[in-house]
C-alpha positions as CSV (number, residue, x, y, z in Angstrom):
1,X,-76.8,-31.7,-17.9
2,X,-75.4,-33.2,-15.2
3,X,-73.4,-36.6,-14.9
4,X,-76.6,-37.7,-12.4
5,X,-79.3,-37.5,-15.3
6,X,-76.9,-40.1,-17.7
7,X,-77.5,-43.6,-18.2
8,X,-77.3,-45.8,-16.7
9,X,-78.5,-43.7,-13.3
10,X,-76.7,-46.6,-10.5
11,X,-73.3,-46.5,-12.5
12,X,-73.1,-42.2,-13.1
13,X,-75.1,-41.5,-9.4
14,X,-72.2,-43.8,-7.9
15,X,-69.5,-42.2,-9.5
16,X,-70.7,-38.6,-9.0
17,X,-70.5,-39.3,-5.1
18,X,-67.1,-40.7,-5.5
19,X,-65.9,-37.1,-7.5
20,X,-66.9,-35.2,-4.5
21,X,-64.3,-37.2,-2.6
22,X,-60.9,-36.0,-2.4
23,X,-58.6,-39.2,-3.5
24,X,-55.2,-38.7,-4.6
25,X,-52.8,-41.7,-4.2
26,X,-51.4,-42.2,-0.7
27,X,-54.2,-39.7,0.5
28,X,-56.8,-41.6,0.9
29,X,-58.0,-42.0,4.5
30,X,-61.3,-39.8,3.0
31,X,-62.0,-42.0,0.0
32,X,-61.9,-45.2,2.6
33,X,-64.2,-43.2,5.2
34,X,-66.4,-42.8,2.7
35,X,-66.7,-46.2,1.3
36,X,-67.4,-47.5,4.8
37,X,-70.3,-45.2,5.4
38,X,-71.5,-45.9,1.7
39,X,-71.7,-49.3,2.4
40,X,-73.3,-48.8,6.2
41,X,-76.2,-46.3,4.4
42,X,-77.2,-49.4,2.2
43,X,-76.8,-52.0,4.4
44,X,-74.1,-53.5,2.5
45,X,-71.6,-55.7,4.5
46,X,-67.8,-54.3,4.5
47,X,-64.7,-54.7,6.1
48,X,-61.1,-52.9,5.8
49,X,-57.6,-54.1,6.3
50,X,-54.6,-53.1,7.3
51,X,-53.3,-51.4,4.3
52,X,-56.4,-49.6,3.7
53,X,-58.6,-51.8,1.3
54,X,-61.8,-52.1,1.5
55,X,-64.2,-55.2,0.3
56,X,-68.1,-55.2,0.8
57,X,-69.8,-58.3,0.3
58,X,-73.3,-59.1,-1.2
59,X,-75.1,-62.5,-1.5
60,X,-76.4,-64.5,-4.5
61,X,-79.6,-64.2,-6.0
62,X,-82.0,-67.4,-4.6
63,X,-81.4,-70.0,-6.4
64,X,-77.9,-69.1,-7.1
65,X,-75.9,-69.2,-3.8
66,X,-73.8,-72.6,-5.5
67,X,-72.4,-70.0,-8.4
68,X,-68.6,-69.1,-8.0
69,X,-68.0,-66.1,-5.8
70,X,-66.9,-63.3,-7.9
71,X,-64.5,-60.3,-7.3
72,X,-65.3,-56.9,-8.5
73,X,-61.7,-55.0,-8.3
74,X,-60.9,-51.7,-9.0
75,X,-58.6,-49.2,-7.2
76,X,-59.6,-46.4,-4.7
77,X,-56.8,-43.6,-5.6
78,X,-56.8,-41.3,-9.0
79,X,-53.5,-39.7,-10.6
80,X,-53.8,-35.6,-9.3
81,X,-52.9,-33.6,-12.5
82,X,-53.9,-30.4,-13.3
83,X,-53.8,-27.2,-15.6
84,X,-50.4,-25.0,-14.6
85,X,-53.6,-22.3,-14.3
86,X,-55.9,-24.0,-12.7
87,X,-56.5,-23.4,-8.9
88,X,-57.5,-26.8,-7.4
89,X,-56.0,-28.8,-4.2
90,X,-56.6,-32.4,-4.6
91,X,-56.7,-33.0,-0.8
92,X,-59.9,-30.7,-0.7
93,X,-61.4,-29.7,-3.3
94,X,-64.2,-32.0,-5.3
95,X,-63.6,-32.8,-8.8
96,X,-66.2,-30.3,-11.1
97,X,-67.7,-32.7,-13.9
98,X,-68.7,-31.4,-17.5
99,X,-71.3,-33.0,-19.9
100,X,-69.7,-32.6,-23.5
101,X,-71.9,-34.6,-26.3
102,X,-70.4,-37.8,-25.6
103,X,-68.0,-37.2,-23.2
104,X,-67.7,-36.7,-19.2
105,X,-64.9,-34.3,-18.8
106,X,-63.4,-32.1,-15.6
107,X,-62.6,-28.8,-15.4
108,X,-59.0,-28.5,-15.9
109,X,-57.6,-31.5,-13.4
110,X,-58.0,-35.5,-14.1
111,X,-61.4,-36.5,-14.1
112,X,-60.7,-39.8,-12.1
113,X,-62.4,-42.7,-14.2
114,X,-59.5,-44.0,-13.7
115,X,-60.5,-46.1,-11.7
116,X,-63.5,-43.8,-10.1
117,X,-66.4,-45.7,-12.9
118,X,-64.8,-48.8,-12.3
119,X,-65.3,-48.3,-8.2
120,X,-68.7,-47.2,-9.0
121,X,-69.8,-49.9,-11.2
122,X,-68.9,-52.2,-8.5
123,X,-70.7,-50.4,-6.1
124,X,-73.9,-50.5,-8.8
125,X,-73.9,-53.9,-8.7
126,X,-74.1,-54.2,-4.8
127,X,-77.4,-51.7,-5.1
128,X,-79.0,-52.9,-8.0
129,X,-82.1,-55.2,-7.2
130,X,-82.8,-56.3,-10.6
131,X,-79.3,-57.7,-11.5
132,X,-79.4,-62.0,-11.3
133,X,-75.7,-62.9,-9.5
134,X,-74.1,-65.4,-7.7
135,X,-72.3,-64.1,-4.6
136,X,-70.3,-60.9,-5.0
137,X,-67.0,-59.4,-3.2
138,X,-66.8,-55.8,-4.1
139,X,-62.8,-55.2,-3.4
140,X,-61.9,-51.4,-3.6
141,X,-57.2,-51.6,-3.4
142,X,-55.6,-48.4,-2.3
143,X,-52.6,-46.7,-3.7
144,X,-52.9,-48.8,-7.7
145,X,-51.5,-45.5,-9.3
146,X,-47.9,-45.5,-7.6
147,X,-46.8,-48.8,-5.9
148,X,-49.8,-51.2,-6.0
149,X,-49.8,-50.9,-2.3
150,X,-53.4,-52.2,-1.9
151,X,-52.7,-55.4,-4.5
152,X,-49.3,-56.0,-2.5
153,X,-50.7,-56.1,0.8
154,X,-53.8,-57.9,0.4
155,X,-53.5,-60.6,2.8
156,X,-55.0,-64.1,2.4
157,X,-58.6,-64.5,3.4
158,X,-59.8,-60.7,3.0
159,X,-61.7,-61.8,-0.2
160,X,-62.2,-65.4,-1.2
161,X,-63.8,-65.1,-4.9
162,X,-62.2,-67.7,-7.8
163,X,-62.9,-65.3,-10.4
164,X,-61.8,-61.3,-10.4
165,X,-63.4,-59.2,-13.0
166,X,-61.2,-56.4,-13.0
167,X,-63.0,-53.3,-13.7
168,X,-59.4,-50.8,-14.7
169,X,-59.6,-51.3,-18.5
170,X,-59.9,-48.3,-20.6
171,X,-61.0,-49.4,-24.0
172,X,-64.8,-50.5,-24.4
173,X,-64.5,-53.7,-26.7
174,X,-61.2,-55.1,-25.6
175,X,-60.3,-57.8,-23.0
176,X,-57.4,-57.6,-21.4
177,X,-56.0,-60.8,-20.1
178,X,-52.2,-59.7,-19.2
179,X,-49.7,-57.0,-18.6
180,X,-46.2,-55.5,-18.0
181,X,-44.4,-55.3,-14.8
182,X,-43.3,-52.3,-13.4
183,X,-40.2,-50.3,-11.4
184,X,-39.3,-47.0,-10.3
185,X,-36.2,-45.6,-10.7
186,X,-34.9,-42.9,-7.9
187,X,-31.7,-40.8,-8.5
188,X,-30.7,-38.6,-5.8
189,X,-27.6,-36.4,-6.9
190,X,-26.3,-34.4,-3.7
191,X,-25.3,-30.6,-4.3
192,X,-23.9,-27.4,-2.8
193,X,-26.1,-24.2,-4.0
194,X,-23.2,-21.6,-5.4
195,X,-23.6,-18.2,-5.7
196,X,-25.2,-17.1,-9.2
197,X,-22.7,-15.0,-11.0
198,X,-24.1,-11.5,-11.3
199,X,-22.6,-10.8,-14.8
200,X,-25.4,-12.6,-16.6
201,X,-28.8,-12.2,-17.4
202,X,-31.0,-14.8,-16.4
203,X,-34.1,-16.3,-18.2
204,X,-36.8,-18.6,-17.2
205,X,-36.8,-21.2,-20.5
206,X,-40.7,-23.2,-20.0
207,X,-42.0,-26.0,-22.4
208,X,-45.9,-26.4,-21.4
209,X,-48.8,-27.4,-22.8
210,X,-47.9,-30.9,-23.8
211,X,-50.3,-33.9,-23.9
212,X,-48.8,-36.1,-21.7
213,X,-50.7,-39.1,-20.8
214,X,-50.3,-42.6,-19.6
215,X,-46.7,-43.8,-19.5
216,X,-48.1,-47.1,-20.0
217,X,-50.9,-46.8,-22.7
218,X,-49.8,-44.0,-24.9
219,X,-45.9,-44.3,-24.3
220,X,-45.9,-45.7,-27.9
221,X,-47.9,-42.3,-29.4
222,X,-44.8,-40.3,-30.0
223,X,-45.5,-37.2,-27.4
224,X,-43.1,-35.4,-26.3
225,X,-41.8,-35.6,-22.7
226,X,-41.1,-32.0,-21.5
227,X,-37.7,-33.3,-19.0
228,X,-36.1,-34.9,-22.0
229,X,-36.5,-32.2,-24.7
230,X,-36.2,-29.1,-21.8
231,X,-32.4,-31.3,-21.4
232,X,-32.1,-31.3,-24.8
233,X,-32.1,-27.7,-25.2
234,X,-29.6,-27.3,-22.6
235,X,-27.2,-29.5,-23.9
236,X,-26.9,-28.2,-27.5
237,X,-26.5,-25.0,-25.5
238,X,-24.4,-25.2,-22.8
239,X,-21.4,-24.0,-24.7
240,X,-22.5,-21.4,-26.9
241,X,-24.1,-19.4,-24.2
242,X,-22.2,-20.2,-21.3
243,X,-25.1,-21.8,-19.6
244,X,-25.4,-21.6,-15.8
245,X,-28.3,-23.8,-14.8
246,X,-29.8,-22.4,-11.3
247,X,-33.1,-23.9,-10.9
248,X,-34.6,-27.0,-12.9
249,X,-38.1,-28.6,-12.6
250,X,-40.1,-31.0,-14.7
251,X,-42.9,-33.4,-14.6
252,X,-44.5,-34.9,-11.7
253,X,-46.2,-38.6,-10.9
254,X,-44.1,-41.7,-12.3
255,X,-46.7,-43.0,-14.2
256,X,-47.9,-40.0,-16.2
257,X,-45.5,-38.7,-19.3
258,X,-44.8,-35.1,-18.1
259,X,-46.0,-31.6,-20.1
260,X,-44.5,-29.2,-18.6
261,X,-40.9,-28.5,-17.3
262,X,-38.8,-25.2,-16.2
263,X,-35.4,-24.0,-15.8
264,X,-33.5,-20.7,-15.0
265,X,-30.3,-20.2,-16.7
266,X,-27.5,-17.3,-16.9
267,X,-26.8,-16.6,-20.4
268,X,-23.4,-14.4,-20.8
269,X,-25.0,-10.8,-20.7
270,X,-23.7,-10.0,-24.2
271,X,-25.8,-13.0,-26.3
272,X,-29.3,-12.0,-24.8
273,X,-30.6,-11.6,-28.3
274,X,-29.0,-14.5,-30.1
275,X,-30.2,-16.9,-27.2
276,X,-33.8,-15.1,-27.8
277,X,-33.7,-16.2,-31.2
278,X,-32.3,-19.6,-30.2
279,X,-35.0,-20.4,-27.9
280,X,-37.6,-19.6,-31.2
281,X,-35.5,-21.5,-33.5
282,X,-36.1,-24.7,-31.2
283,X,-39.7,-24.0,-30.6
284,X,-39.6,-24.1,-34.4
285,X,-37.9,-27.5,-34.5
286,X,-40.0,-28.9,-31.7
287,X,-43.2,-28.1,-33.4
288,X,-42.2,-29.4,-36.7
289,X,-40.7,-32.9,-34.9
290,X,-43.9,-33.1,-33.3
291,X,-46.8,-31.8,-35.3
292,X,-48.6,-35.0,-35.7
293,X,-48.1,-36.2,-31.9
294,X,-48.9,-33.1,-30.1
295,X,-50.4,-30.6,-32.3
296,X,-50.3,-27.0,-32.2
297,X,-51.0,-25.3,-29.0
298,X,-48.2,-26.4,-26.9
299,X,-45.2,-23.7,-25.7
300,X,-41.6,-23.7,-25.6
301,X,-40.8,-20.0,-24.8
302,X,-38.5,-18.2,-22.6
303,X,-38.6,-14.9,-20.6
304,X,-36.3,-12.7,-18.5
305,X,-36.1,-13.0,-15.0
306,X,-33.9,-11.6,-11.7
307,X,-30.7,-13.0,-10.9
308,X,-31.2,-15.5,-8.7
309,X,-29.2,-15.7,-5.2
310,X,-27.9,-19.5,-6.0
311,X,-27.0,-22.0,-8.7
312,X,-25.5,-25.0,-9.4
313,X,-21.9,-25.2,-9.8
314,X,-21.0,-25.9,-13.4
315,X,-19.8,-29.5,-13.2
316,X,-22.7,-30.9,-11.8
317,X,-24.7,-28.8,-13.9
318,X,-23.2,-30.3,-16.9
319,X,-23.4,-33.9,-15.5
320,X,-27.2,-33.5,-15.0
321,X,-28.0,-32.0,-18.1
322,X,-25.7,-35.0,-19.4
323,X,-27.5,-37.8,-17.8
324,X,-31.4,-35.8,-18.2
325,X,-30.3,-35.9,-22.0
326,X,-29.2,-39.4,-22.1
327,X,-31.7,-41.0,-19.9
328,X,-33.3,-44.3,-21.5
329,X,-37.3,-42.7,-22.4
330,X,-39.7,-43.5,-24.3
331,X,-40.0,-47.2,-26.4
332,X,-37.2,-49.5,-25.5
333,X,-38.4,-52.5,-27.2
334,X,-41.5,-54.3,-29.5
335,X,-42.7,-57.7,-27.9
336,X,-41.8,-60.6,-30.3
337,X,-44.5,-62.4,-28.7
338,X,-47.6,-60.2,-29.2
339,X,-47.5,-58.2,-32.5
340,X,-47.9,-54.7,-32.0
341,X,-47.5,-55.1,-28.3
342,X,-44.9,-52.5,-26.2
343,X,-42.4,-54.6,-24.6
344,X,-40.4,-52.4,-22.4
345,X,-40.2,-48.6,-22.3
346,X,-38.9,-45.9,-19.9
347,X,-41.1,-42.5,-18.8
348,X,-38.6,-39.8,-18.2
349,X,-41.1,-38.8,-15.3
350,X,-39.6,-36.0,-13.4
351,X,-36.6,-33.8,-11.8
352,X,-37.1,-31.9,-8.5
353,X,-35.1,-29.9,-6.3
354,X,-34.7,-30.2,-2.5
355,X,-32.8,-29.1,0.1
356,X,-29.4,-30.9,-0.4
357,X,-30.6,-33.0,-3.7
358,X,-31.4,-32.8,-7.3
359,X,-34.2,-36.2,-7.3
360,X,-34.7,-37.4,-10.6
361,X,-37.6,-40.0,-11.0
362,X,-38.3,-42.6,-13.9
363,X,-40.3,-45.5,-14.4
364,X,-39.9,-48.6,-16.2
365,X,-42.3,-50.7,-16.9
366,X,-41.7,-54.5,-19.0
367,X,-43.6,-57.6,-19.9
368,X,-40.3,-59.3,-19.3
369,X,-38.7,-59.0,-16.1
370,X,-35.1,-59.2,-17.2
371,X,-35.7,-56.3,-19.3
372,X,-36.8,-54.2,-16.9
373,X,-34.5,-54.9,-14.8
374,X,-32.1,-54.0,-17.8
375,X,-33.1,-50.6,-18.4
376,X,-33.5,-50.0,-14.9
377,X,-29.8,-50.9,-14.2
378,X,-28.2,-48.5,-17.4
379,X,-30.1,-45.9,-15.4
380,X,-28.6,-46.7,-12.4
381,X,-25.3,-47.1,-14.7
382,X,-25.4,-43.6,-15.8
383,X,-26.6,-41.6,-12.4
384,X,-23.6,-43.2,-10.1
385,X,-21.5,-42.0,-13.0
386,X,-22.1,-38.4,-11.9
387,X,-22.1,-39.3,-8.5
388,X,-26.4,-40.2,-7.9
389,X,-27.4,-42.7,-5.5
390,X,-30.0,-44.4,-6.8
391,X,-33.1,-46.6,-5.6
392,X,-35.4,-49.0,-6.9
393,X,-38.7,-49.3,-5.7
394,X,-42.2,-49.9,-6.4
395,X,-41.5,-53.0,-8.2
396,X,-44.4,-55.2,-9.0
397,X,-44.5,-58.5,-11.7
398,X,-46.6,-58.8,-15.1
399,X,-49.5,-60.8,-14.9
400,X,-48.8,-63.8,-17.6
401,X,-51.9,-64.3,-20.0
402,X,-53.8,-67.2,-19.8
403,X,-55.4,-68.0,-23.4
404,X,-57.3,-71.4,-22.1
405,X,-59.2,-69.2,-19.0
406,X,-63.0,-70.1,-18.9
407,X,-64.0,-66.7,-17.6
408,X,-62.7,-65.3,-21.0
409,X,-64.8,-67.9,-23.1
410,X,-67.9,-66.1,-21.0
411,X,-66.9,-62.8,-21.2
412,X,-66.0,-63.4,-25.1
413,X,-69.4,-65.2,-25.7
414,X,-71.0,-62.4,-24.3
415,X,-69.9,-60.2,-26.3
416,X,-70.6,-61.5,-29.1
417,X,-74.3,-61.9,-28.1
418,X,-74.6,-58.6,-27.0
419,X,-73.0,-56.4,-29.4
420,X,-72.8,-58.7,-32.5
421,X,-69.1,-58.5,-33.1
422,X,-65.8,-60.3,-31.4
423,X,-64.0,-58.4,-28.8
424,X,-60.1,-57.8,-29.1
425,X,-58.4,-59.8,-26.6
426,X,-54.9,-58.0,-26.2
427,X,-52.2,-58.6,-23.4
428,X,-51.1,-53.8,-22.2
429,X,-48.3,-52.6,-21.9
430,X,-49.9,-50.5,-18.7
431,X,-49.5,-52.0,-15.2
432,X,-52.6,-53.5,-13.5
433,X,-52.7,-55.6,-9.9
434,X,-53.8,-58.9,-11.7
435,X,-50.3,-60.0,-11.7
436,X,-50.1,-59.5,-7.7
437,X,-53.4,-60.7,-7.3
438,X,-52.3,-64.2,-9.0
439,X,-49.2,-64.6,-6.5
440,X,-51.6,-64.2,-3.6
441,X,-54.2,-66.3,-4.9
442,X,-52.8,-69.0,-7.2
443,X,-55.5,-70.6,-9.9
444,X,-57.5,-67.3,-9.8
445,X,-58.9,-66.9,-12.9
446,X,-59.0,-63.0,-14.3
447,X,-60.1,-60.6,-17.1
448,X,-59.8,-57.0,-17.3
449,X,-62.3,-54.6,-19.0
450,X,-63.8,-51.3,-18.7
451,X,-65.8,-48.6,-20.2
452,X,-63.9,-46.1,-23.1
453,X,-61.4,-43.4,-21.4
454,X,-59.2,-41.1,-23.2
455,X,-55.5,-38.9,-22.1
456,X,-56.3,-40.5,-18.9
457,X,-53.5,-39.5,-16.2
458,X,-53.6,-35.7,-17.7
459,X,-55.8,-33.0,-17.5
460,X,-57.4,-33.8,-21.0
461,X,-58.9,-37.0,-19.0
462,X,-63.0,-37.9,-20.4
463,X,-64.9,-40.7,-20.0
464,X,-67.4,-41.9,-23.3
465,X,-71.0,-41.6,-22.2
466,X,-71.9,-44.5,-24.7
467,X,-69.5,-47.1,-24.0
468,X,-70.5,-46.5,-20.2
469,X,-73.5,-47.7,-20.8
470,X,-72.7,-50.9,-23.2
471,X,-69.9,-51.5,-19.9
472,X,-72.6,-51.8,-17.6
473,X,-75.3,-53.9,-19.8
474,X,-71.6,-56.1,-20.4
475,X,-70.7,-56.8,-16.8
476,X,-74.2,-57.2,-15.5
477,X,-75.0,-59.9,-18.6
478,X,-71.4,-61.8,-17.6
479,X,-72.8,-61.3,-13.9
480,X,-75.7,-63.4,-15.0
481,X,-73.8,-65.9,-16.7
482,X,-71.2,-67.0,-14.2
483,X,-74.5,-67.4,-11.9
């Protein structure tokens, strides 16, 4: 079956166009084209700014031009992650949907829900004739996934709504009226290639396979981040082999918990067997530590390889295996003013290699500012120890929640009409723009929902056919009642 012959046909015929368009963040000059001609083919007004969002307007109903002026938001760019074995370039290639019983899949890359069905079940709305509304701002912000750069250079005036529905929820049933904040951390350590000593055999050492996942919404699920156990390994190592590190790389986007990371170490030529059966020992102990959290199928292996030409000279390598080992990851703190609620947590995200630099990236993301900014600095702490110069950038605030906000008594109400139950109201740990949106435009009043994705940001990404539909009966029925 294909995604064009699901339910509701507006929503799953909008979002199959938008999968034929290559988006990745900060490449998006063809997802913007396309949105403009989109809106020209239906006679939909539109307009771009400076930045590279995009907002198409669409009038009331007759009889309902008095209603507030409401924002549709969602973001234009989706997180690029594939399969180590699957051939796809994000810049050109379309993304290939799947139909599986419930679930809209890709084939081995993201799927790009996130936000792609939120995008399209704005652009629904502006087609639909049947759908009772006040007026309507469609606004479509680039670059959400790293930087917010769409949300932070929206400029005053380009959409003038007094209520945003924010479409970049991924749980069907829950509300989500506020969020963390938000940083990435840069460490750039400067180093001198040395030759690699030719009296040692060399081994690529690879942990693959992992889940990976949001570093916002499943930061609290236990997984295992491939930079921070790969470092592990090397550091109850380093001495009992005589470790020379040549080649190290790990993860990728800042906002996605990383699955796979490499490096290529000289072990002294006489303990190639024992480090063999060292490198099985710890696959052992990783897949006993994380049974429950990742399951079976992922790797940690090694396997010989030629002597490279260069390495890096053994202090350094020690002080980056140091710091990789070290590095603040994972949960750094429970709010103690939502139960149950992630407070402040660091994603391990990646180490790369240029010419001149070993760049090591994490983000940190908090609900309070001050604690970001905390685990931020002990990062910064720990790199300028070993000589790093690090960055901060990216930064972006929380959006505070507001229990006493009337669009959330609609939405609520709703809900219960429709579907017979309450839904959760809940503040994420995961960045969204609301919180920029609310500097910009003080006294706007927001919610956040969306249809039911899961392992969003990896290539495990699927969409739930069902909740898609009870998303779209949902916005169009709180469409209706703001008008």
């Amino acid at each position: 079956m294909k995604i064009t012959e699901l339910e509701p046909k507006l929503v799953w015929q909008c979002f199959d166009e938008i999968t034929k368009v290559p988006r990745p963040t900060h490449h998006l000059d063809k997802m913007r084209e396309f949105l403009v001609d989109w809106a020209g083919r239906h006679g939909i007004d539109v307009a771009t700014d400076e930045v590279g969002n995009v907002v198409m307007r669409k009038g009331a109903t007759p009889g309902h031009e008095n209603a507030p002026t409401v924002i549709l938001q969602g973001h234009q760019d989706m997180v690029a992650e594939k399969r180590g074995d699957k051939v796809h370039d994000f810049l050109t290639d379309p993304i290939t949907t799947i139909v599986d019983g419930d679930w809209v899949k890709a084939d081995g890359t993201t799927l790009g829900a996130d936000n792609g069905l939120g995008c399209a079940a704005g652009m629904a709305v502006l087609i639909d004739p049947t759908l009772v509304h006040g007026p309507i701002e469609c606004l479509f912000t680039v670059d959400e996934e790293q930087g917010l750069i769409g949300a932070n250079g929206l400029q005053p005036g380009f959409v003038t709504g007094s209520i945003l529905l924010n479409l970049d929820s991924e749980e069907h049933g829950s509300l989500v009226i506020g969020c963390a904040g938000g940083m990435v951390v840069e460490c750039r350590l400067p180093y001198t290639p040395v030759p690699a000593p030719a009296d040692k055999a060399y081994y690529k050492v690879h942990i693959n396979h992992l889940k990976g996942g949001h570093s916002g919404m499943e930061i609290n699920l236990g997984r295992g981040n491939a930079n921070q156990q790969l470092s592990r390994f090397l550091w109850e190592n380093r001495d009992k082999y005589s470790l020379t590190l040549a080649a190290i790389d790990g993860g990728g986007l800042a906002n996605a918990i990383p699955r796979e990371a490499w490096a290529v170490v000289g072990v002294a030529a006489d303990r190639k067997e024992a480090f063999e059966e060292e490198v099985k020992r710890f696959s052992d102990v990783l897949h006993a530590e994380f049974l429950l959290a990742e399951g079976k199928d992922f790797t940690f292996d090694c396997h010989p390889v030629e002597t490279p030409a260069a390495a890096i000279d053994a202090l350094l390598s020690d002080h980056l295996v140091a710091a990789l080992f070290s590095c603040p990851n994972g949960v750094q703190g429970m709010s103690n003013a939502v139960e149950g609620l992630v407070e402040t947590s660091c994603n391990l995200a990646s180490v790369k290699m240029t010419d001149g630099d070993i760049v090591v990236t994490a983000h940190v993301r908090s609900s309070v500012d001050s604690r970001r900014d905390e685990v931020a600095d002990r990062i910064k702490a720990l790199f300028m120890m070993i000589g790093g110069n690090v960055e901060f950038s990216n930064g972006y605030v929380g959006w505070a929640p507001d229990p006493d906000s009337k669009v959330l008594k609609v939405a609520v109400q709703s809900f219960e009409d429709l579907f017979g139950k309450k839904p959760k109201v809940e503040a994420l740990h995961a960045g969204l723009e609301c919180g920029l949106f609310l500097e910009k435009m003080p006294g706007l009043d927001m919610i956040s929902f969306g249809p039911t994705l899961k392992d969003i940001h990896s290539p495990s990404e699927k969409a739930n056919i069902p909740s898609v539909q009870e998303f779209w009966k949902y916005l169009c029925d709180i469409l209706t009642r703001l008008a």
